[in-house]
C-alpha positions in Angstrom: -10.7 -1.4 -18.7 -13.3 -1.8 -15.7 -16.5 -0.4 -16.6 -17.0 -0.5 -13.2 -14.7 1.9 -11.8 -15.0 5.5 -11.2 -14.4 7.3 -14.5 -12.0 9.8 -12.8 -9.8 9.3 -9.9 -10.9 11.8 -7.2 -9.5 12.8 -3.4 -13.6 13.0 -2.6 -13.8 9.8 -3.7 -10.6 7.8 -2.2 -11.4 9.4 0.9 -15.3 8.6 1.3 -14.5 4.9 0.0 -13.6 3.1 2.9 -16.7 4.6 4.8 -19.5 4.9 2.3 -20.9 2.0 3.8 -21.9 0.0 6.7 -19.3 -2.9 6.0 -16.6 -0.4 5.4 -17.7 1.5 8.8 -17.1 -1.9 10.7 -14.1 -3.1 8.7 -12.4 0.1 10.0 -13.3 -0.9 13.1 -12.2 -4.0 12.9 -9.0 -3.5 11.5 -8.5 -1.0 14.4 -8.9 -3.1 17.2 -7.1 -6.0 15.5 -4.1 -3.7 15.5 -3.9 -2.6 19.1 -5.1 -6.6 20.6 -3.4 -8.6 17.5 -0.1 -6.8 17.1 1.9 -8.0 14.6 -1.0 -10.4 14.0 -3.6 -7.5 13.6 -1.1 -5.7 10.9 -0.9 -8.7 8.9 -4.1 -9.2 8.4 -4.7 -5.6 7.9 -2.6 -6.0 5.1 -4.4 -9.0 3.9 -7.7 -7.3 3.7 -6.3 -4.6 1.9 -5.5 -7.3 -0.6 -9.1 -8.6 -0.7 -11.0 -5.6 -0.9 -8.9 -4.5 -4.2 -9.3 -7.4 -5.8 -13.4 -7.4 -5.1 -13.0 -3.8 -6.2 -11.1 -4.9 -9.4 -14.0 -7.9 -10.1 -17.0 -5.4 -8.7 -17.5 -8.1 -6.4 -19.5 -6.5 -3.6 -19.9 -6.1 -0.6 -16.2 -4.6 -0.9 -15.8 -5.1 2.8 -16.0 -8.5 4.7 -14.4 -8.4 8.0 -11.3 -10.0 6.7 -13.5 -13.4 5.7 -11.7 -15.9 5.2 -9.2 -15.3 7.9 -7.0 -17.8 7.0 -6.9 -16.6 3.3 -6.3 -12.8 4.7 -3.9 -13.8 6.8 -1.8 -15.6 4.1 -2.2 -12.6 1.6 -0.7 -10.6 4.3 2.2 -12.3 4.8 3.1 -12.3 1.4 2.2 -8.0 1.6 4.8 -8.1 4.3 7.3 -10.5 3.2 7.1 -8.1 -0.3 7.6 -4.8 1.7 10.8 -6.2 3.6 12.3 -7.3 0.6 11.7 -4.1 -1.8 13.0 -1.9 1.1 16.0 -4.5 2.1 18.3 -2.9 0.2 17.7 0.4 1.0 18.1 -0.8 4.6 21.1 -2.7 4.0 23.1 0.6 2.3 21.4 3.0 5.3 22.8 0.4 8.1 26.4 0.2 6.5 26.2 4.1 6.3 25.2 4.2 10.2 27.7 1.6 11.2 30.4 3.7 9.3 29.4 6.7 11.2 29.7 4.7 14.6 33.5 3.2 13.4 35.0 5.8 11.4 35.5 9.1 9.3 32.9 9.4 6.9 34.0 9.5 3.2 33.3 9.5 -0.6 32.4 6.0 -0.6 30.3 6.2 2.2 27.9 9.5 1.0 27.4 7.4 -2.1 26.5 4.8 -0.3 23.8 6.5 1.8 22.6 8.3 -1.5 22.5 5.0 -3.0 20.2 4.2 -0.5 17.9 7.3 -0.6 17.4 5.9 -3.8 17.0 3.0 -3.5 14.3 3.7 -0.6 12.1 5.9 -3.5 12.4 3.6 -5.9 11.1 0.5 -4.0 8.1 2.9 -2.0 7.4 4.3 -5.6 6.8 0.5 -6.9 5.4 -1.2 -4.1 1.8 0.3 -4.2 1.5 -0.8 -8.2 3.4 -4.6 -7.6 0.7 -5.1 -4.8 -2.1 -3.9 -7.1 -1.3 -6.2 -9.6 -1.1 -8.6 -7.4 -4.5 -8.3 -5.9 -6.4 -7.7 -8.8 -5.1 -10.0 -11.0 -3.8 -12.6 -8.5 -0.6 -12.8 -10.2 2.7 -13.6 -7.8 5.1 -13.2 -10.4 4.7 -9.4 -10.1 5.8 -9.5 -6.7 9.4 -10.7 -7.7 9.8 -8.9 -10.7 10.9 -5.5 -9.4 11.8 -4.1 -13.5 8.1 -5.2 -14.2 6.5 -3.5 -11.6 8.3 -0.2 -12.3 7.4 -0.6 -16.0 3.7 -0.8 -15.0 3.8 1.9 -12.4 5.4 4.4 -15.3 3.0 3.4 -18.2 0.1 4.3 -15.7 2.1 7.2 -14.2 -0.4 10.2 -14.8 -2.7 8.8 -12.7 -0.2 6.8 -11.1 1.4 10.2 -9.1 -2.3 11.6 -8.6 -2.8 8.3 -6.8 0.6 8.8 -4.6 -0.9 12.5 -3.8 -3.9 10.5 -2.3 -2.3 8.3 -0.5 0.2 10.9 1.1 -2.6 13.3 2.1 -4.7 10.5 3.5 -1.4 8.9 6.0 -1.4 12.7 6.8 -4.8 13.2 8.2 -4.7 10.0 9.3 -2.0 11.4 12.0 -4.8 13.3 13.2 -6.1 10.1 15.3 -3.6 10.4 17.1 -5.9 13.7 19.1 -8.3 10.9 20.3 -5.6 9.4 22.8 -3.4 8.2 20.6 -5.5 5.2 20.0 -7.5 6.5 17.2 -4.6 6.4 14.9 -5.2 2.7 14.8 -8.6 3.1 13.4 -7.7 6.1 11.0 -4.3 4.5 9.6 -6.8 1.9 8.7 -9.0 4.1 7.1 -6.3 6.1 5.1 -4.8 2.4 4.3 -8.0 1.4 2.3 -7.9 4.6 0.5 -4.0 4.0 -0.8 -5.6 0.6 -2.1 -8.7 2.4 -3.6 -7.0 5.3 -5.1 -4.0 2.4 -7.0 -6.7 0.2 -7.9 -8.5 3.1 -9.9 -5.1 4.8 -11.2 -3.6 1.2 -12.4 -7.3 -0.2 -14.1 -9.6 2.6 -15.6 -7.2 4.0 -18.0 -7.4 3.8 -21.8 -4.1 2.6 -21.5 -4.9 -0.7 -19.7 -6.8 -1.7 -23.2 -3.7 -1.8 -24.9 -2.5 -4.6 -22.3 
């Protein structure tokens, strides 16, 4: 357990995380304008901070928030983020595009519902894992995780109390963060930032400040 963590994991909290300080203010702003001048860049490096901050958060390293120092180390975490997204959501993509193509060519049949059900499912089971693989990832700098999709499930479930108040979080957070979208559109860029850090905040917390984790 990390005695450094919040005892409980809170909305107030996850939400006011990201901009309880100065460095958080300007990494939101950063990670804003890298999006709309860097794109894809600015995304991947997004991710990559993400990475960093956790894993300061995880090692009460602060400041939490650096401006994405060392670039070249952020930019490498977020590859690996992205390369990891693609590939736990490939084969929900691959079922979904075989169902569309089917739709295009042919009558739809049995096969083909269980097919695109298949994929549905496959779709909620890789978004349910992906927040706790990365997690475990950041904080303990492991990249076995990563490819080890019955592992990361395993850890997500044993930690799933908090696990699923951490997913409630990180939904309502991506929804207000839609709310940017008011300040001519561009301000979505800076609030899907924000709402971004909060996801990692809110996994970090549920996954490390358990009674549970003492047992691992």
């Amino acid at each position: 357990m990390k005695n450094h963590l919040p005892k409980k994991l809170t909305f107030q909290e996850s939400f006011l995380f990201p901009i309880d300080t100065p460095e958080g203010r300007r990494d939101i702003i950063i990670g804003g304008l890298a999006v709309i001048f860097l794109l894809p860049i600015g995304w991947i490096l997004n991710l990559g901070a993400r990475l960093d901050v956790v894993n300061r958060l995880y090692l009460g390293q602060k400041p939490y928030f650096r401006g994405m120092k060392p670039i070249r180390h952020t930019f490498k975490r977020g590859c690996i983020s992205a390369i990891t997204i693609f590939t736990y959501l490939l084969p929900a993509n691959l079922c979904f595009g075989f169902f569309a193509g089917r739709i295009a060519t042919s009558t739809i049949d049995t096969l083909d519902i269980f097919i695109a059900l298949l994929g549905f499912a496959l779709f909620i089971l890789g978004v349910f894992t992906l927040p706790g693989c990365m997690t475990v990832y950041a904080c303990e700098e492991d990249p076995k995780i990563l490819w080890d999709p019955l592992r990361a499930f395993q850890r997500a479930w044993r930690h799933r109390k908090l696990y699923f108040t951490a997913w409630m979080i990180a939904l309502s957070s991506i929804m207000i963060s839609f709310f940017g979208l008011l300040f001519f559109v561009v301000g979505f860029f800076f609030s899907s930032v924000w709402a971004w850090e909060v996801v990692g905040y809110a996994f970090t917390v549920a996954m490390y400040n358990e009674p549970l984790n003492e047992k691992e």
